[in-house]
ZANU-705113 format. One record per residue (C-alpha): residue in one letter; chain; x, y, z; residue number from 1. Coordinates in Angstrom, 2 decimals. Each point is the difference from the previous one (the first is absolute). Last residue first. Layout:
// residues N
A; A; X; Y; Z; NUM
...
This chain:
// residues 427
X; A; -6.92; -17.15; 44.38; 427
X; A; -1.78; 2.17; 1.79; 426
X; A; 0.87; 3.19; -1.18; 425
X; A; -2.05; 3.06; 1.63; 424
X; A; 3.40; 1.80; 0.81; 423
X; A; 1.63; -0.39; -3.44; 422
X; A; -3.24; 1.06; -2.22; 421
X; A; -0.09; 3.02; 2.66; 420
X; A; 3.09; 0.95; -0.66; 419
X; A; -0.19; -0.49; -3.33; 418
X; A; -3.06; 1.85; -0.96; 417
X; A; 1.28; 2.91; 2.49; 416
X; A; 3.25; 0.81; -1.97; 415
X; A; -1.88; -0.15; -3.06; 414
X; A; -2.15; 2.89; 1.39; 413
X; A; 3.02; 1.64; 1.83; 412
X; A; 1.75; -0.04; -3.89; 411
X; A; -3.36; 1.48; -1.70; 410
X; A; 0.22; 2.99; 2.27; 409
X; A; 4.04; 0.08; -0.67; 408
X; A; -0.61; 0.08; -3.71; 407
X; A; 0.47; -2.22; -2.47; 406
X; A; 2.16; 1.24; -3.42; 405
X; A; 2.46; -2.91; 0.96; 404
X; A; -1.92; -3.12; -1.22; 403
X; A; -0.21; -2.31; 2.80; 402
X; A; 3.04; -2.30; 1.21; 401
X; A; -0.81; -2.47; 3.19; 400
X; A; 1.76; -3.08; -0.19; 399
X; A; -0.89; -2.99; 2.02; 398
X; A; 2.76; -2.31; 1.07; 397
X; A; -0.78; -3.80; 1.66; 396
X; A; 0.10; -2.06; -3.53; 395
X; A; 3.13; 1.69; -1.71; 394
X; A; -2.71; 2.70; -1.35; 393
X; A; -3.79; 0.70; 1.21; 392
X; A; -2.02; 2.31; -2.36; 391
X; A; -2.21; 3.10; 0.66; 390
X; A; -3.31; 1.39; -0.57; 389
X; A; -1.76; 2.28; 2.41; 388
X; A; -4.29; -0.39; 0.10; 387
X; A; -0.82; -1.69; 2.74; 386
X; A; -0.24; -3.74; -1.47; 385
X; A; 3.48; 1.00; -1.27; 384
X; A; 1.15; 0.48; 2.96; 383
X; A; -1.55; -3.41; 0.94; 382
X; A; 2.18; -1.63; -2.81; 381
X; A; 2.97; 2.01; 0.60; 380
X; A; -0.22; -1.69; 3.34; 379
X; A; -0.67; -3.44; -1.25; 378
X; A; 3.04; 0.31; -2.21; 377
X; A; 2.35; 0.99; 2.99; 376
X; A; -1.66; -2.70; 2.21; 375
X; A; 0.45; -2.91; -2.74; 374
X; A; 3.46; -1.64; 2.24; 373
X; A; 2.87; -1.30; -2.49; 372
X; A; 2.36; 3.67; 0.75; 371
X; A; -1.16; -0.76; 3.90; 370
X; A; -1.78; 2.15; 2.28; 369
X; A; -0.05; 3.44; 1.57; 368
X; A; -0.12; 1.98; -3.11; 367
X; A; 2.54; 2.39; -0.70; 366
X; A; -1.91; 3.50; -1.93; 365
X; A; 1.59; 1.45; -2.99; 364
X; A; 0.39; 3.66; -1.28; 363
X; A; 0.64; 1.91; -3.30; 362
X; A; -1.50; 3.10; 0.47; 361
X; A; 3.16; 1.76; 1.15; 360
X; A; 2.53; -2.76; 1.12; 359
X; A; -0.80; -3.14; 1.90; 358
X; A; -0.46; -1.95; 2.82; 357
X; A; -2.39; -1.49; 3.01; 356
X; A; 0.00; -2.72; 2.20; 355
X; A; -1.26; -2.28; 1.92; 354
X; A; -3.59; -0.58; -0.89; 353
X; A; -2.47; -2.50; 1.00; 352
X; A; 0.13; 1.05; 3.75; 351
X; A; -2.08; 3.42; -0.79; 350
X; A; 1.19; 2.86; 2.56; 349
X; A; 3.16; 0.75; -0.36; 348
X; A; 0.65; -1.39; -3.97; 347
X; A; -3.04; 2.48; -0.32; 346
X; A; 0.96; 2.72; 1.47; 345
X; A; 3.23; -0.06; -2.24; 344
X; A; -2.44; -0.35; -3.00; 343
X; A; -1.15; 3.31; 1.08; 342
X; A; 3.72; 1.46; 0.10; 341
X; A; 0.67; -1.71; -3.15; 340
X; A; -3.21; 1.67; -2.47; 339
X; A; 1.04; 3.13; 1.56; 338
X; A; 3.74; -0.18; -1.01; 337
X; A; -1.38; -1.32; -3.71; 336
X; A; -2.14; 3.29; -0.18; 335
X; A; 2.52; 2.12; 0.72; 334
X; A; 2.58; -1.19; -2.30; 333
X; A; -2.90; -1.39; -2.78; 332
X; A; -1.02; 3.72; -0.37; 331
X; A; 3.22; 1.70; -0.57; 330
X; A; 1.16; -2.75; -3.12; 329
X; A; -3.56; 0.77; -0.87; 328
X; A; 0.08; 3.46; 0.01; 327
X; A; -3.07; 0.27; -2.89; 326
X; A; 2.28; 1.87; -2.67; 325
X; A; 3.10; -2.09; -0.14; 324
X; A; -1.33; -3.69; 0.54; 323
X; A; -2.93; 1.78; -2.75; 322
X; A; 2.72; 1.01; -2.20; 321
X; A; 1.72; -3.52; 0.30; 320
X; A; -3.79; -1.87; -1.25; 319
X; A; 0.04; 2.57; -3.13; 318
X; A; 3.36; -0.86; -0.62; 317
X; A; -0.51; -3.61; -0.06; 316
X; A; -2.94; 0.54; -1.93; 315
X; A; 1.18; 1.54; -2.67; 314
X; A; 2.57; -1.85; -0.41; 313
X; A; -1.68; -3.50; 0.05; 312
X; A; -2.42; 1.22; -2.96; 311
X; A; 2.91; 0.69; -1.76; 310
X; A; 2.07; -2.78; -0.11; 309
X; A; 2.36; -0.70; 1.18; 308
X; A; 0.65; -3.15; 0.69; 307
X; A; -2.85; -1.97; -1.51; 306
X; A; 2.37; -1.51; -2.32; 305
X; A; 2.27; -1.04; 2.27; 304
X; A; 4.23; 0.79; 0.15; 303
X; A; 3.30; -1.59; -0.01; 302
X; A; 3.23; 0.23; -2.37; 301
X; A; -1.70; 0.74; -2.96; 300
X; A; 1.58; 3.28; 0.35; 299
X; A; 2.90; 0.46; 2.39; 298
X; A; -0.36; -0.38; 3.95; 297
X; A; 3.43; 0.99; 1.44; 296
X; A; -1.39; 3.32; 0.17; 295
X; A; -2.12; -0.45; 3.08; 294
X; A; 3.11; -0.33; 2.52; 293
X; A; 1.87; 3.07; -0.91; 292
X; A; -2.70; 1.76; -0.90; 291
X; A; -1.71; 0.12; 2.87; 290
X; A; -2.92; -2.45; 1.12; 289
X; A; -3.46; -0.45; -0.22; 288
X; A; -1.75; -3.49; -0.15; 287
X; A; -3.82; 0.95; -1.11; 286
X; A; -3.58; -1.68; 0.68; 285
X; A; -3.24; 0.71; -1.47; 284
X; A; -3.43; -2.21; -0.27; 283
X; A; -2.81; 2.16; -0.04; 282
X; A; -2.17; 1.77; 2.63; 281
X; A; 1.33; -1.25; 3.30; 280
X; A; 1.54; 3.59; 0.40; 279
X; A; 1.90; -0.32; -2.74; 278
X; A; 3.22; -0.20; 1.76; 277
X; A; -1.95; -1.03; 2.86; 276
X; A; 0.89; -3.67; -1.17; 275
X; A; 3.68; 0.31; -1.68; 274
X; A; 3.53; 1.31; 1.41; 273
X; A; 3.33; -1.47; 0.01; 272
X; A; 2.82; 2.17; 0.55; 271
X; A; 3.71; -0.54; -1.18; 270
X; A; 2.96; 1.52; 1.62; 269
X; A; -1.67; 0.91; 2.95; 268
X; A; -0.40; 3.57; 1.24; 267
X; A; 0.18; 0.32; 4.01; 266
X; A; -2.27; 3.17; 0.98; 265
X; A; 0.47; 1.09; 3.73; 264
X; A; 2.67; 2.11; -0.92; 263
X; A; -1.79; 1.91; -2.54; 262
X; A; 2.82; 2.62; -1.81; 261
X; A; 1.22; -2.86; -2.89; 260
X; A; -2.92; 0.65; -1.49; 259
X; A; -4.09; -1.52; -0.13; 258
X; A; -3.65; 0.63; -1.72; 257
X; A; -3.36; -0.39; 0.80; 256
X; A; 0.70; 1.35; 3.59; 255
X; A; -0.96; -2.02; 3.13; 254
X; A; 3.32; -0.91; 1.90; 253
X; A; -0.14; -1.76; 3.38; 252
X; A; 2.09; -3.18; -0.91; 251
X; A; 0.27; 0.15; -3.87; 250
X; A; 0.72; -3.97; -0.41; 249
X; A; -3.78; -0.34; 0.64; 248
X; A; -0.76; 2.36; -2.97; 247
X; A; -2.51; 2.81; -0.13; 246
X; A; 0.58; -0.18; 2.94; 245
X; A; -3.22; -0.46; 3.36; 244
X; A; 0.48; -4.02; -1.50; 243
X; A; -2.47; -0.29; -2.25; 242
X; A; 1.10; 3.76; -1.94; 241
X; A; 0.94; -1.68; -3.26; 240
X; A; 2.09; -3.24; 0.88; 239
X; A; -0.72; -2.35; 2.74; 238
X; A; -1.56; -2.86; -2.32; 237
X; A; 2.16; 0.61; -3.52; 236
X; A; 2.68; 1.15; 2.38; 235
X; A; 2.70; -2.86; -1.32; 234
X; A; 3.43; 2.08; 1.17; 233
X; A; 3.17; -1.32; -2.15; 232
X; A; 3.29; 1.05; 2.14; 231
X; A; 2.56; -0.45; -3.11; 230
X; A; 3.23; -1.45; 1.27; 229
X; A; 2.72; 2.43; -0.14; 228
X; A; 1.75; -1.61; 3.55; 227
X; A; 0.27; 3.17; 1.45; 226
X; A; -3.69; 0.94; -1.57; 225
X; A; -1.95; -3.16; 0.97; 224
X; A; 1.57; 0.39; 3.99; 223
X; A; -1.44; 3.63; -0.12; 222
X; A; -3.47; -0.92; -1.82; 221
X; A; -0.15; -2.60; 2.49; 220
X; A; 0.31; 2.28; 2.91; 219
X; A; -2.44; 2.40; -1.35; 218
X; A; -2.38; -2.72; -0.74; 217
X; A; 0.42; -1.65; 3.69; 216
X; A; 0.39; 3.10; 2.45; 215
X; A; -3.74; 0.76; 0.82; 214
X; A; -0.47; -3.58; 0.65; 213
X; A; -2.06; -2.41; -2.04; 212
X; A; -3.62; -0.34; -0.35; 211
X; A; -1.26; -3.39; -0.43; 210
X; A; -3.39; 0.99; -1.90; 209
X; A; -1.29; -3.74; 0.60; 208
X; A; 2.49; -1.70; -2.42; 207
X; A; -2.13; 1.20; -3.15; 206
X; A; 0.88; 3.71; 1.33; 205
X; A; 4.01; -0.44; 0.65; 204
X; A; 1.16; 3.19; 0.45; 203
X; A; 2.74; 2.00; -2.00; 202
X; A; -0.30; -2.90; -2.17; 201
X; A; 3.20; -0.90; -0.84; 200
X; A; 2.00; -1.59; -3.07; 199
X; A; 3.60; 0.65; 0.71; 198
X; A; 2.18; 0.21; -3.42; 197
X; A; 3.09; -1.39; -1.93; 196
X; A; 1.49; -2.73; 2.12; 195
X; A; 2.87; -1.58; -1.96; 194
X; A; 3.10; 1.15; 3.08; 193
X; A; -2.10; -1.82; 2.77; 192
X; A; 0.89; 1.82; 2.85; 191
X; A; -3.41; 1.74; -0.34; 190
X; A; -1.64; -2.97; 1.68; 189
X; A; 1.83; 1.12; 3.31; 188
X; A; -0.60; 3.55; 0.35; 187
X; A; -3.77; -1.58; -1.41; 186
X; A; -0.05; -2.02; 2.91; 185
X; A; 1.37; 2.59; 2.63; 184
X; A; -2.75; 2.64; -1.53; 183
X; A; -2.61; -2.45; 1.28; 182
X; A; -3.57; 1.27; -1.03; 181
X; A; -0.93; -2.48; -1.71; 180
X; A; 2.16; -3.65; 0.68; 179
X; A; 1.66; -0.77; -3.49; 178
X; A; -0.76; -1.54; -2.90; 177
X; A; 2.34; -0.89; -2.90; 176
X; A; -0.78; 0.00; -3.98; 175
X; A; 1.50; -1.28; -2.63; 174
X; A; -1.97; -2.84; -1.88; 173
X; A; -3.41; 0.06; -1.30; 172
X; A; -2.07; -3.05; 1.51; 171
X; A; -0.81; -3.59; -1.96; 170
X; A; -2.89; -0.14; 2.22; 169
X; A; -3.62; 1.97; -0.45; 168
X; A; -0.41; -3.36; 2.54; 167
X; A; 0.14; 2.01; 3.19; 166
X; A; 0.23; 3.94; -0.65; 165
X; A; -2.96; 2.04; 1.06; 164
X; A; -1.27; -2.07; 2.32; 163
X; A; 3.28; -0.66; 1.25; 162
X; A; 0.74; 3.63; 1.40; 161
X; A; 3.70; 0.34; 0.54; 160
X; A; 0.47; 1.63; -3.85; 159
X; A; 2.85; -0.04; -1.48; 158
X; A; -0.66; -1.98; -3.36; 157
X; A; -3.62; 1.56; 0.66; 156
X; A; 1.35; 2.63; -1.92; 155
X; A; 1.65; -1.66; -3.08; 154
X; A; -3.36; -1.18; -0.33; 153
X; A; -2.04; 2.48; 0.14; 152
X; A; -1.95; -0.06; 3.46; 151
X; A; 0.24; 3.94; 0.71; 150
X; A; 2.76; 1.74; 2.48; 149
X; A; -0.90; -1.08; 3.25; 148
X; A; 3.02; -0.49; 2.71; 147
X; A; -0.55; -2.58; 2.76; 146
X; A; 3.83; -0.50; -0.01; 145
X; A; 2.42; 3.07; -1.38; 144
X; A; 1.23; 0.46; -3.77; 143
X; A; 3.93; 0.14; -1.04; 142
X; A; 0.39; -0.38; -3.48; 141
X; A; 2.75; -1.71; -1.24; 140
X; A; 1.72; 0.21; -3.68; 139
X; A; 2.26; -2.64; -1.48; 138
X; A; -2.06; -0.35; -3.28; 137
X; A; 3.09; 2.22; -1.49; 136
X; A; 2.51; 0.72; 1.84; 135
X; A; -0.30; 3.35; 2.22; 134
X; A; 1.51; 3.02; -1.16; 133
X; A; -1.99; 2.30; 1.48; 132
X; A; -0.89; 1.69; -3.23; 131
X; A; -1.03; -1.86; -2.06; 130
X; A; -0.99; -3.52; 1.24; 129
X; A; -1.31; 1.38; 3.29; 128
X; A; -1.80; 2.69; -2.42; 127
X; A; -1.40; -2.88; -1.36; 126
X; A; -0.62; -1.86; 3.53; 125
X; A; -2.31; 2.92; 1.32; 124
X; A; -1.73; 0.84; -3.19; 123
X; A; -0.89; -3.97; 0.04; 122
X; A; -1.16; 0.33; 3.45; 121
X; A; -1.93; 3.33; -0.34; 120
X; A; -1.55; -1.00; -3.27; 119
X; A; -1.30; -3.38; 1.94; 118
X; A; -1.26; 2.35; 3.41; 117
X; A; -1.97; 2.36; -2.65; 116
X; A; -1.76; -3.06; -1.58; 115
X; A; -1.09; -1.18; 3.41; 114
X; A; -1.57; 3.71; 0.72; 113
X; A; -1.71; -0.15; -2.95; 112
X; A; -0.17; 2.16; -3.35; 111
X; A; 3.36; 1.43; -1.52; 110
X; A; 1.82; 3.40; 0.21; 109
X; A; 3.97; -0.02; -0.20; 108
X; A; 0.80; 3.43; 1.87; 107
X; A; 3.38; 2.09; -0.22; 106
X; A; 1.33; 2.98; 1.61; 105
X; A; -1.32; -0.30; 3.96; 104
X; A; -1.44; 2.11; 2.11; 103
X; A; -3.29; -1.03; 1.14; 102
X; A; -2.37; 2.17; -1.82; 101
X; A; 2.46; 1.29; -2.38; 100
X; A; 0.54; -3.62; -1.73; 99
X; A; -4.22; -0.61; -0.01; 98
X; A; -0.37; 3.56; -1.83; 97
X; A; 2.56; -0.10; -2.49; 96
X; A; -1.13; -3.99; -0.72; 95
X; A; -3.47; 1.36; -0.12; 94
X; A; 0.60; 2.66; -2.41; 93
X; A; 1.96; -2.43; -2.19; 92
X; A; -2.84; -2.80; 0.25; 91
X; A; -2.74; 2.26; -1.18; 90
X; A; -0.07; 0.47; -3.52; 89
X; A; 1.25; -2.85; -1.17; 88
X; A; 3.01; -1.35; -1.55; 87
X; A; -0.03; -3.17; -2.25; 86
X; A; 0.80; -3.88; 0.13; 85
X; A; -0.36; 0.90; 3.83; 84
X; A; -3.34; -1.20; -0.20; 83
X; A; -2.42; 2.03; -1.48; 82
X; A; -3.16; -0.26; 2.67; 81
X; A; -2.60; 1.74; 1.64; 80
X; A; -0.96; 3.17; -2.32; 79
X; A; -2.26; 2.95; -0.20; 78
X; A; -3.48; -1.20; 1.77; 77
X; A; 2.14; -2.27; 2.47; 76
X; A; 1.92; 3.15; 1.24; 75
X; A; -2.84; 1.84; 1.33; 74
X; A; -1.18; -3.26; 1.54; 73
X; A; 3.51; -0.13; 2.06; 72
X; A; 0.61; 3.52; 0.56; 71
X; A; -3.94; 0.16; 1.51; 70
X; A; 0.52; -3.31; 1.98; 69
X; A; 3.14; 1.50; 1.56; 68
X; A; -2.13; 3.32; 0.98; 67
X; A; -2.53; -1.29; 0.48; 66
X; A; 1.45; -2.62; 2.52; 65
X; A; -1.73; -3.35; -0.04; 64
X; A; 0.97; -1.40; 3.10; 63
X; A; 2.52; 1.92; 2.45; 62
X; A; 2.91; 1.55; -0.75; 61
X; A; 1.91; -2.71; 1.80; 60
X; A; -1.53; -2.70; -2.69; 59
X; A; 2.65; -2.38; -0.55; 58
X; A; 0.88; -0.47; 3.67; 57
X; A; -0.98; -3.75; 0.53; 56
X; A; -3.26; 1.20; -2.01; 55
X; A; -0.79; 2.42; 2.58; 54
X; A; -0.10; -2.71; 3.08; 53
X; A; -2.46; 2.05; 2.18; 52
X; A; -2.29; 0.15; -2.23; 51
X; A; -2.80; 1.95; 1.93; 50
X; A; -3.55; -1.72; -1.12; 49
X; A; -2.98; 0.57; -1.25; 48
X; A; -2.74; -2.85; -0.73; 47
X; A; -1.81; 0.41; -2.94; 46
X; A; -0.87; -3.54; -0.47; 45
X; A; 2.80; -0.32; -3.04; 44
X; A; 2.62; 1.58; 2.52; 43
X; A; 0.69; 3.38; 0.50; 42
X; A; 3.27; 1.49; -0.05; 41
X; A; 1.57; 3.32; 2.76; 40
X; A; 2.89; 1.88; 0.49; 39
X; A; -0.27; 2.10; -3.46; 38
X; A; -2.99; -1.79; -2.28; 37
X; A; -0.12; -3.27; -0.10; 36
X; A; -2.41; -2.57; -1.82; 35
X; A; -0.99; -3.65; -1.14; 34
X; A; 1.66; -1.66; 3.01; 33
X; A; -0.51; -3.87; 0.67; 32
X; A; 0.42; -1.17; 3.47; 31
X; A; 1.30; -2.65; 1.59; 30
X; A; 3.38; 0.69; 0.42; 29
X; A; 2.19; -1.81; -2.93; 28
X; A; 2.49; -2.70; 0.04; 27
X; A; 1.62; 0.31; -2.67; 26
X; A; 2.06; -2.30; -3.01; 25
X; A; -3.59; -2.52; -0.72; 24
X; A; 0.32; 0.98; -3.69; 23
X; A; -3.40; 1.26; -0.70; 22
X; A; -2.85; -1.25; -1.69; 21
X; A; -2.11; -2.01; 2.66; 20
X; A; 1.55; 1.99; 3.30; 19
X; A; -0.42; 3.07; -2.09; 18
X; A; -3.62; -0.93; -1.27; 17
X; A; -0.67; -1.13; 3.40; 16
X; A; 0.87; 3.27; 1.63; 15
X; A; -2.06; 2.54; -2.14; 14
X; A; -3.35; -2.49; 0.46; 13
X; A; 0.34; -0.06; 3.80; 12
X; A; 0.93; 3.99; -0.16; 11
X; A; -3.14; 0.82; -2.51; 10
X; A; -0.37; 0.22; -3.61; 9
X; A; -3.78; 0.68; -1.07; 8
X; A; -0.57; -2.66; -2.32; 7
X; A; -0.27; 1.15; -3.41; 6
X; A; 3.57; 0.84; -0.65; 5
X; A; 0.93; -2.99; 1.47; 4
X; A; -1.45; -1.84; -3.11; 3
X; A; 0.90; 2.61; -2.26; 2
X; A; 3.63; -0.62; 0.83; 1
């Protein structure tokens, strides 16, 4: 440490000790941040940049919040950790505050978004157990192809993408995949009398932000409910005001808290949520669900000892208030319908893009070349050479997603980085 302590650490220096030290398991950008603040990081140069990726939606609020850092140092000074061997101080006030916020009776706190998928699951089959009536270890879970839910691995079991699950081999059992967005093949999965939830992303974001249509979660919530199969909704990357909702499920509803009354507002049975959470600040995730479903868990039953505690909850509800205070539900609507409509100029006028889609500030551009072709990555490559950072996914799909406290001036300058990045590619 002293060693590269007295050198002065630079990018070239930053990225060989990862690639020399590191687990080869990403393929980085080229470019080695030291600092963010709101929309913006600088690199170890000095460079600034717009992140246009936001930590694949961890950090809506923006980097380094004050007010999330502030609940999180504050906390540090007084306590991080107890486990849940004890009480604490915090995690009561945050589980009243967290269940209010979006409606529902119960939450089971723990760290990751991968962790919060697993406790789903297993809640899921318990209650299946339990309450449904199902025989035991007999229990299906629908899920859809190209889903992401983490790379656990009971999760890559289902998982299309074989990067992610070729020789992690033997895989967990009981689990079916259907077509997204294809009410008939879920109609028809539900048939099945030992299926005991629907895993959905309300849309796809590590499949290229495949966006589904208006109808799809309602309707599946519908079909879940005649056949009482629990509609499971994984919003850990479109959840917390991404989307133009404070959940994707919530159609065009922006309140911090929801009732029978909003029409637009399809409640799951269990809800997944993690990344902006915290705002990017710590590692929390939750499963919340009512009573009826969350009570099947008994003590000693499941749980982390990081869950909890209370560092996490005051964070997490520092990062909600400012989803709540700042408009950012509000914000990413109108800016994400900006951010299309000049992307839509660009599929018309640039012949390396064909497409456009998304929800709220969660947006993707269609390259005009093959999934195996290196023009996606070359392009974020030269955007990032102009000062806009974002990532390629499924090889020919670039996805745009900057913090949500950005403003519209800040948006057209983005908005111009690209387009002329795009129009001034030579390949």
């Amino acid at each position: 440490m002293a060693d590269i302590m007295e050198q002065q650490l630079n990018s070239k220096t930053a990225m060989e000790l990862e690639n020399k030290y590191g687990a080869h398991n990403y393929h980085p950008l080229p470019v080695v941040l030291e600092k963010g603040e709101g929309v913006f990081v600088w690199d170890l140069e000095g460079k600034k940049y717009f992140d246009f990726l936001s930590a694949y939606s961890a950090v809506n609020q923006g980097h380094c919040h004050p007010k999330i850092v502030g609940a999180m140092t504050a906390q540090a000074k007084k306590l991080t950790l107890t486990s849940r061997a004890f009480y604490n101080s915090v995690l009561g006030e945050y589980e009243k505050y967290v269940t209010n916020y979006f409606g529902f009776q119960k939450v089971l706190p723990m760290n990751t978004g991968a962790e919060a998928v697993e406790t789903a699951i297993k809640l899921c089959r318990k209650w299946a157990y339990e309450k449904k009536g199902i025989q035991e270890d007999q229990a299906v879970i629908v899920v859809c192809d190209q889903n992401f839910h983490g790379r656990t691995t009971t999760i890559v079991s289902f998982s299309n993408d074989q990067d992610a699950r070729k020789n992690f081999g033997p895989y967990t059992p009981g689990f079916v995949s259907i077509p997204y967005n294809d009410l008939q093949a879920l109609k028809k999965a539900l048939e099945n009398k030992n299926v005991a939830g629907f895993l959905v992303e309300p849309i796809q974001g590590e499949a290229g932000v495949n966006t589904p249509s208006d109808e799809y979660i309602a309707g599946a919530a519908k079909l879940c409910s005649e056949r009482n199969v629990l509609l499971i909704a994984d919003e850990v990357q479109t959840g917390i005001a991404r989307t133009g909702s404070l959940l994707a499920v919530c159609g065009n509803c922006t309140c911090e808290a929801h009732c029978e009354r909003q029409a637009t507002y399809t409640k799951p049975d269990i809800l997944i949520l993690g990344k902006a959470l915290s705002g990017g600040a710590y590692p929390v995730s939750a499963v919340l669900a009512d009573d009826d479903i969350m009570m099947v868990i008994k003590p000693g039953q499941h749980g982390a000892t990081c869950g909890g505690n209370p560092v996490a909850g005051e964070v997490a509800m520092a990062a909600l208030e400012v989803v709540k205070d700042e408009h950012l539900a509000q914000n990413a609507r109108r800016l994400g319908a900006i951010f299309r409509a000049e992307m839509q100029k660009l599929v018309e006028t640039s012949p390396l893009v064909k497409g456009v889609r998304g929800k709220g500030l969660l947006n993707a551009v269609l390259i005009n070349d093959t999934p195996e072709s290196a023009t996606a990555w070359n392009l974020c490559v030269a955007m990032k050479d102009n000062g806009l950072l974002a990532k390629p996914t499924h090889g020919n799909i670039i996805r745009f997603a900057p913090p949500l406290v950005m403003t519209e001036e800040q948006l057209m300058e983005c908005v111009s980085i690209i387009k002329n990045t795009f129009l001034s590619y030579k390949g």
